[in-house]
C-alpha positions as CSV (number, residue, x, y, z in Angstrom):
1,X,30.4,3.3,-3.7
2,X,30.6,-0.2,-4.9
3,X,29.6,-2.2,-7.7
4,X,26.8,-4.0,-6.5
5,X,25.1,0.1,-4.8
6,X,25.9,1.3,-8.3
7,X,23.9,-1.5,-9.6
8,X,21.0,-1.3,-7.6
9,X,20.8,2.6,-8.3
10,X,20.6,2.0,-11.9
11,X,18.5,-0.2,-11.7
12,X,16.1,1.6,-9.4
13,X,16.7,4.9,-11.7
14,X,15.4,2.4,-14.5
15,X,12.2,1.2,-12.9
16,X,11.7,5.1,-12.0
17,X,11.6,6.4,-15.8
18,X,9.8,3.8,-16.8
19,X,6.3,3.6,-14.2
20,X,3.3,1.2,-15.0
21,X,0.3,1.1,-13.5
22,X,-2.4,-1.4,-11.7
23,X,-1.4,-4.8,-13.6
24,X,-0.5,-3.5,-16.7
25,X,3.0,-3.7,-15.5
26,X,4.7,-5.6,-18.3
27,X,8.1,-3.9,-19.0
28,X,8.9,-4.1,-15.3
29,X,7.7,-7.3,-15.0
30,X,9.8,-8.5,-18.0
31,X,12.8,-6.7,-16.1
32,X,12.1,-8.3,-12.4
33,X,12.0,-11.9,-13.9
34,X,15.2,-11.4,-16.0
35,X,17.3,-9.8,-13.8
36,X,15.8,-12.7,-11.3
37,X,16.6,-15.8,-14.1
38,X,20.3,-14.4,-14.7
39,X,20.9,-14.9,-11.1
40,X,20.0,-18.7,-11.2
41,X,16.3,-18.3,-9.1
42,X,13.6,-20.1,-10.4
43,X,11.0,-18.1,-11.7
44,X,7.2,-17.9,-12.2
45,X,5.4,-15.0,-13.8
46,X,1.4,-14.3,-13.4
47,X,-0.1,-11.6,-11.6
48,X,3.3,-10.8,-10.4
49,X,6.5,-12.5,-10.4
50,X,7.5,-14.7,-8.2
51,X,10.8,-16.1,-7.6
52,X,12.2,-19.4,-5.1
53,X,15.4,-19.5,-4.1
54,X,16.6,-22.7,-1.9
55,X,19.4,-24.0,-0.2
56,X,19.8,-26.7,2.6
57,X,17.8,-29.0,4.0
58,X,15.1,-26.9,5.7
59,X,11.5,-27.2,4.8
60,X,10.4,-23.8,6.6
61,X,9.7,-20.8,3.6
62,X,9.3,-17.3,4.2
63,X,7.9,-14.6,1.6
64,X,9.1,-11.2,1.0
65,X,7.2,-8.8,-0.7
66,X,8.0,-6.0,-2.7
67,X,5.2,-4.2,-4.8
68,X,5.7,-3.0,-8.3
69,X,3.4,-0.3,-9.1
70,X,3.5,3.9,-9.8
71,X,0.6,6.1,-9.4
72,X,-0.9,7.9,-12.1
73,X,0.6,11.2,-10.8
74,X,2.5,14.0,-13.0
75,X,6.3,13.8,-12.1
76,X,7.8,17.6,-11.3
77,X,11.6,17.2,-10.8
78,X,14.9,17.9,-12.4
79,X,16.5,14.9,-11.6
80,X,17.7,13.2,-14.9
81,X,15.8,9.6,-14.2
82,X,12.3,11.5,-14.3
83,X,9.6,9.8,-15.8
84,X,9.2,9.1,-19.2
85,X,5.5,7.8,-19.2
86,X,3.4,11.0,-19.0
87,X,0.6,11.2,-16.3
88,X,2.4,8.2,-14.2
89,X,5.3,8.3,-11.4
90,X,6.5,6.5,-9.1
91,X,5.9,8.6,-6.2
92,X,5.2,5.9,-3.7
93,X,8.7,4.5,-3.6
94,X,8.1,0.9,-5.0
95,X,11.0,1.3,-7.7
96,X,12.9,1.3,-4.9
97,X,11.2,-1.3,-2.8
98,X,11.7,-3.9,-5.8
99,X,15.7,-2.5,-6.1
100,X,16.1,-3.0,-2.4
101,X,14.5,-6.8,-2.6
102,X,16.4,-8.0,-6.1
103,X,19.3,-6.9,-4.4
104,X,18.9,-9.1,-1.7
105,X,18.3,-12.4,-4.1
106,X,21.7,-11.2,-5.6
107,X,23.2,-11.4,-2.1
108,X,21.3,-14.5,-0.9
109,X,21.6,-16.3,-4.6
110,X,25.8,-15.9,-4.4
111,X,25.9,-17.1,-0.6
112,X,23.2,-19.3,0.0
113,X,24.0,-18.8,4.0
114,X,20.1,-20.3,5.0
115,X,18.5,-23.0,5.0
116,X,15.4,-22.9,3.3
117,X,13.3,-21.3,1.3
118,X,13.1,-17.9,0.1
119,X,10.0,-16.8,-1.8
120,X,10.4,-13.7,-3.2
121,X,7.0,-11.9,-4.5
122,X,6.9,-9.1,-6.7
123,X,3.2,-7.5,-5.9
124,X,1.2,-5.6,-8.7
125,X,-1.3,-3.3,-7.8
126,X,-1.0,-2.4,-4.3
127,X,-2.4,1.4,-5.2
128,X,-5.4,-0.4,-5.4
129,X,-6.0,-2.8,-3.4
130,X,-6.3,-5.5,-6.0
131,X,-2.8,-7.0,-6.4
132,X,-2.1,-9.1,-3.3
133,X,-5.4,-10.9,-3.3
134,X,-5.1,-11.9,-7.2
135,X,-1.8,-13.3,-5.7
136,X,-3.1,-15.4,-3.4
137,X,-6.2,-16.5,-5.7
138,X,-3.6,-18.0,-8.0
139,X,-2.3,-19.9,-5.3
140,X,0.9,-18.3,-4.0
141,X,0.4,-19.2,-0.6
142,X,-0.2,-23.0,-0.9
143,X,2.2,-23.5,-4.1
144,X,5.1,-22.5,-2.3
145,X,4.2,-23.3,1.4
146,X,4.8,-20.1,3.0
147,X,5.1,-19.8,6.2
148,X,5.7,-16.5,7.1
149,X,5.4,-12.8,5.1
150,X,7.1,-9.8,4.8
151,X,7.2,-6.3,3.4
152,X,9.3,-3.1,3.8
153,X,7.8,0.6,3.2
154,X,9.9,3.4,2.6
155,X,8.9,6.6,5.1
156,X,9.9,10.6,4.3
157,X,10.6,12.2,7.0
158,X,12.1,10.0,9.2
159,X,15.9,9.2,9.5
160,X,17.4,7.4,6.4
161,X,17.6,3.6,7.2
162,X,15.6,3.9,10.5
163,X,13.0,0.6,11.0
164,X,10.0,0.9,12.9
165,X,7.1,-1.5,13.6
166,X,5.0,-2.8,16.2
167,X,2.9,-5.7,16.7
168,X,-0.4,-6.1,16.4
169,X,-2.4,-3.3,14.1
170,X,0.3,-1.9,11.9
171,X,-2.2,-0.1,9.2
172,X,-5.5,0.9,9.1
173,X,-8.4,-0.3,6.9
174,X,-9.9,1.6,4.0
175,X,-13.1,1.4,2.5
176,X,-14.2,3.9,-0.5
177,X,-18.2,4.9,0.2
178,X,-20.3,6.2,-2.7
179,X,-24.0,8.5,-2.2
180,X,-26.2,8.2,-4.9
181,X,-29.0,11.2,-4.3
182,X,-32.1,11.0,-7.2
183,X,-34.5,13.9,-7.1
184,X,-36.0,16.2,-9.8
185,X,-34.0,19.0,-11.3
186,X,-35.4,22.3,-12.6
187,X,-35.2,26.0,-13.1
188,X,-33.1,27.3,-10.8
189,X,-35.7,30.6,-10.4
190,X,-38.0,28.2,-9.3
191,X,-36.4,25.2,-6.8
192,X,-39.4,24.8,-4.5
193,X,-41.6,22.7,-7.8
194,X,-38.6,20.2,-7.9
195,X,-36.4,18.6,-5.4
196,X,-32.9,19.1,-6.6
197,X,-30.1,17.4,-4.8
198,X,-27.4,19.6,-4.3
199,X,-28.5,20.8,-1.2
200,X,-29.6,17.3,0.3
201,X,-25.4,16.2,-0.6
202,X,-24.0,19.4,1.4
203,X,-26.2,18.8,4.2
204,X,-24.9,14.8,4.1
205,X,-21.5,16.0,3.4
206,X,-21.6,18.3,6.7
207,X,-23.8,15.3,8.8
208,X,-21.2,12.8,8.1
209,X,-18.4,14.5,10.0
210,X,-20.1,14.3,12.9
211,X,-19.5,10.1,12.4
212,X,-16.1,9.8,13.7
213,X,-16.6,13.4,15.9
214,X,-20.0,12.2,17.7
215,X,-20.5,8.4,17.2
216,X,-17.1,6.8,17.4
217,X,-14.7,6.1,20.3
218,X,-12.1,9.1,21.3
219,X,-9.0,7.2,20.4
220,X,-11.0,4.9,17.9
221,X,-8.2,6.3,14.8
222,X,-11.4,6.4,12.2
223,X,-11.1,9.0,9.3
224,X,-14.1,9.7,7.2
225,X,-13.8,11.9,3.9
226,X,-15.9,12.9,1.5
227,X,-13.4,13.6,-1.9
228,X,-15.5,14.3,-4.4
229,X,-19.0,15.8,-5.1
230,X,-20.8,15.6,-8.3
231,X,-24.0,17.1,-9.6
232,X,-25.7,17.3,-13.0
233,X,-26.4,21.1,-12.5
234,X,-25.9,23.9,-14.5
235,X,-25.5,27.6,-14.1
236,X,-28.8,28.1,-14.4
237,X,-30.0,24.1,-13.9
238,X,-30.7,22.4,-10.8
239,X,-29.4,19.1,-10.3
240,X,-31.5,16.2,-10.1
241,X,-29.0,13.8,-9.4
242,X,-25.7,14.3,-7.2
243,X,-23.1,11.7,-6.2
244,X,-20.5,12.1,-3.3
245,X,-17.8,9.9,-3.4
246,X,-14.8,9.5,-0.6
247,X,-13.1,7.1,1.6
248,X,-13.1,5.8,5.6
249,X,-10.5,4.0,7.5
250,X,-10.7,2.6,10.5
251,X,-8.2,0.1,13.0
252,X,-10.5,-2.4,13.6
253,X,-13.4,-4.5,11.6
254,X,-15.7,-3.3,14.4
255,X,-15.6,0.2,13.8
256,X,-15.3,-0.6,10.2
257,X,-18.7,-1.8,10.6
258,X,-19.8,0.8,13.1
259,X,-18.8,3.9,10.6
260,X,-20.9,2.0,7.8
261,X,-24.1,1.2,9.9
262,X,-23.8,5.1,11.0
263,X,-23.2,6.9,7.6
264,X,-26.6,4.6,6.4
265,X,-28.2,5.8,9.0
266,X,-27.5,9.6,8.1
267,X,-27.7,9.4,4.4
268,X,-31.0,7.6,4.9
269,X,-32.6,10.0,7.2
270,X,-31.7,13.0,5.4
271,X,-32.6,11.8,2.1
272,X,-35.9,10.5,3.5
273,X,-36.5,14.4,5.3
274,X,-36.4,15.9,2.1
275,X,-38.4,13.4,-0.4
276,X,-35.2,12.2,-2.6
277,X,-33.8,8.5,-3.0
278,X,-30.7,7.5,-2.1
279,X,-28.6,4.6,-2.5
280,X,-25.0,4.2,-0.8
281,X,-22.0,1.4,-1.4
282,X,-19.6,0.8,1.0
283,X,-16.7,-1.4,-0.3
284,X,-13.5,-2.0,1.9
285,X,-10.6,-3.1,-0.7
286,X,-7.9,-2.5,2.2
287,X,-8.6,-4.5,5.4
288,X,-6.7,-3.9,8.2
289,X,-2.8,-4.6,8.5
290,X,-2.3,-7.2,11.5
291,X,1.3,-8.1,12.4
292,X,2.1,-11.0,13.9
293,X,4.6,-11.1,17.3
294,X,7.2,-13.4,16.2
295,X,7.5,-12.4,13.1
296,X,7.8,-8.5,14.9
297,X,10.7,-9.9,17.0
298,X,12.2,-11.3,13.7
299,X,12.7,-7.7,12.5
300,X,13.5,-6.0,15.6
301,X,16.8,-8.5,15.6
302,X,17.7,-8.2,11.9
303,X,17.2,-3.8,12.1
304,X,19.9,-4.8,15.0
305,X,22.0,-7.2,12.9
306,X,22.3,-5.2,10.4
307,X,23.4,-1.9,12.6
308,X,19.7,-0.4,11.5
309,X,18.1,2.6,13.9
310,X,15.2,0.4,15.3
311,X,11.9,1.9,16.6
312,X,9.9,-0.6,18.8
313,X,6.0,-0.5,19.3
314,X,5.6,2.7,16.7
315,X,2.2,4.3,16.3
316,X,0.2,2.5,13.8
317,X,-0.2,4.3,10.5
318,X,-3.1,5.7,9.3
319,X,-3.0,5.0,5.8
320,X,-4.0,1.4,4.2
321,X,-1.8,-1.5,2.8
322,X,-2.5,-4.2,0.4
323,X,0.2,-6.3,2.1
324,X,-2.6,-6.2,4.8
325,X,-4.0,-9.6,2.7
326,X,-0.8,-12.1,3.2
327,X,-0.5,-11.3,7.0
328,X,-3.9,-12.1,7.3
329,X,-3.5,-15.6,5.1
330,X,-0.1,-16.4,7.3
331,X,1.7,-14.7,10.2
332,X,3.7,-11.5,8.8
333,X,5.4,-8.5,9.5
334,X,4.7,-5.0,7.5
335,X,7.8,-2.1,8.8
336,X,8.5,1.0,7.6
337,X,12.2,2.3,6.6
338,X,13.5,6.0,6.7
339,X,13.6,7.3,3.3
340,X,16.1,10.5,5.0
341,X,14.7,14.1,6.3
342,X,15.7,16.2,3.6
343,X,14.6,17.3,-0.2
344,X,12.7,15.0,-2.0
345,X,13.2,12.6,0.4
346,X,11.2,14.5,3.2
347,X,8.5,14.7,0.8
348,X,4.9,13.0,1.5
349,X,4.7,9.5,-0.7
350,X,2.2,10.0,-3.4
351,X,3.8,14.2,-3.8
352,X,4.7,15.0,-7.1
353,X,8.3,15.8,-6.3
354,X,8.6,13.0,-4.0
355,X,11.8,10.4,-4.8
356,X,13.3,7.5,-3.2
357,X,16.1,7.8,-1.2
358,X,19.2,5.6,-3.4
359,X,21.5,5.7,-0.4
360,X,18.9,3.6,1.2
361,X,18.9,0.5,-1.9
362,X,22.5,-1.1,0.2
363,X,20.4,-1.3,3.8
364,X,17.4,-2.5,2.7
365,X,19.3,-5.2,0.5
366,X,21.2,-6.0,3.8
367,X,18.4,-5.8,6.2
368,X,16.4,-8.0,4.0
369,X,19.3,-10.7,3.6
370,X,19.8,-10.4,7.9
371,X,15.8,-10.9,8.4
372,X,16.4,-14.7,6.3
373,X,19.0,-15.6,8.1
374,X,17.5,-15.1,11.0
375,X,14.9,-17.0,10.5
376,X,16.0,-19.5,8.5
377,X,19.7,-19.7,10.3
378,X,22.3,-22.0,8.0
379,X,23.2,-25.6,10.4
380,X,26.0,-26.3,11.6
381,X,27.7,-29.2,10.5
């Protein structure tokens, strides 16, 4: 092992004992940028951290994303970099994700091999949705000129190193649906004077998966899942008021808006059977993922470049990405890398034992330095 693999795992390690959350992400903020500025890239810190790196004559830029963010989950491991923040982890992978890309401005910062310009954007709250498009409201996009985006997931399970993408829908939308259900509580010896609401929000909860089973396309890829349900009841109260909460993805914005128009349909009609009101949000935060072809193609030949596994035209995945907001600004490319089989690395992202593969930190530094100069190749004299 080298200096510069022993460096990246201690500085993933680092990031992993020391998780933030959302935007309150100052420390590792504070450690992006430096490590960045000591390196000779110009920086810029404001929802994230974004760093340019230039060299040559080109005037084509291309962004790569890595996002910075833990989950507030309770780490259970034994390793010795486990989380010192209680009630937060990263157990998503992105303390390896930002290793793997500030790797890759050491590389690209000590060669300068392109000709271009690298823009290298360190993403907060991905987790929820919110990060990327408080990005892009500050300008990122237009400031810098980018032309093209990019971002690397880490995936347990399959083998370490392997890439796999496809064009076209990479990710799948997700919107988070609340019920609202208002009736009248009461004795619970007596629930025919009031209209309680517990049993009006288990007959929505049961009507609503027949959306996806009865209303939606075989094939379509929706999920709908209620998560939570919440009643002011008691042991001997009924409730009066009941709230189910829980989230719907879909692969397209037309059945996006097809599972909405249905679930108001339900909720409405049920509610309206049994003399209760009812109010329902629907708010999509993820949108769907879209990559672009050339950008696809771009990756395909720097997984090959760089001696990667490469998986072409992979099943889209069914789970939502926040990088789904820059591919929809400008062309871009969202791929997953094997995080290995075994252990913790086999482990679903968001698990409380799951951890980032280190042996991974050295490709994804390379693959990432490979997929610029590809696209922004150095001339020839």
């Amino acid at each position: 092992m080298d200096g510069f693999e022993k460096r990246l795992i201690a500085l993933r390690r680092g990031f992993h004992k020391s998780p933030e959350i959302g935007f309150d992400l100052d420390e590792t903020k504070a450690r992006v940028a430096d490590f960045l500025r000591e390196r000779g890239l110009e920086v810029h810190e404001g929802a994230g951290v974004v760093a340019v790196l230039r060299a040559g004559n080109g005037n084509r830029a291309i962004g790569l994303r890595a996002d910075m963010d833990a989950l507030a989950i309770h780490e259970r491991a034994s390793h010795d970099y486990i989380s010192q923040t209680p009630g937060a982890m990263h157990a998503c992978g992105h303390d390896g994700h930002m290793a793997m890309l500030l790797g890759a401005a050491e590389i690209l910062a000590e060669h300068r091999d392109f000709d271009g310009t690298v823009v290298f954007l360190f993403q907060p709250n991905e987790e929820h949705g919110l990060g990327a498009q408080a990005m892009i409201a500050e300008g990122v996009l237009e400031r810098f000129s980018i032309d093209e985006v990019y971002a690397i997931h880490n995936l347990p399970g399959a083998p370490l190193g392997q890439v796999s993408t496809r064009k076209g829908l990479i990710c799948n939308s997700e919107s988070l649906f609340e019920v609202r259900i208002k009736g009248q509580g009461g004795h619970a010896s007596m629930p025919h004077v009031g209209a309680e609401t517990l049993t009006v929000g288990a007959e929505i909860v049961l009507a609503l998966q027949t959306v996806v089973a009865r209303k939606m396309a075989p094939g379509a890829g929706a999920v709908l899942s209620v998560t939570e349900f919440l009643t002011d009841g008691q042991r001997n109260v009924l409730p009066g008021e009941a709230v189910l909460k829980g989230d719907a993805r879909a692969q397209a914005p037309a059945d996006r808006a097809a599972l909405e128009a249905h679930m108001r349909r339900l909720v409405a009609g049920i509610a309206a059977a049994h003399g209760v009101d009812v109010e329902m949000q629907f708010d999509t935060e993820f949108v769907e993922t879209i990559n672009a072809p050339e950008p696809v193609e771009a990756v395909y030949r720097a997984a090959k470049a760089t001696g990667l596994d490469l998986v072409r035209e992979r099943p889209s995945m069914s789970f939502s990405e926040d990088f789904a907001h820059f591919a929809n600004a400008v062309p871009g490319c969202f791929l997953l890398m094997g995080n290995g089989e075994d252990g913790p690395y086999g482990q679903p992202l968001h698990s409380d034992s799951y951890d980032f593969n280190d042996a991974l930190l050295a490709k994804g530094a390379a693959f990432w330095t490979a997929l610029v100069r590809d696209r922004m190749p150095k001339r020839k004299d």
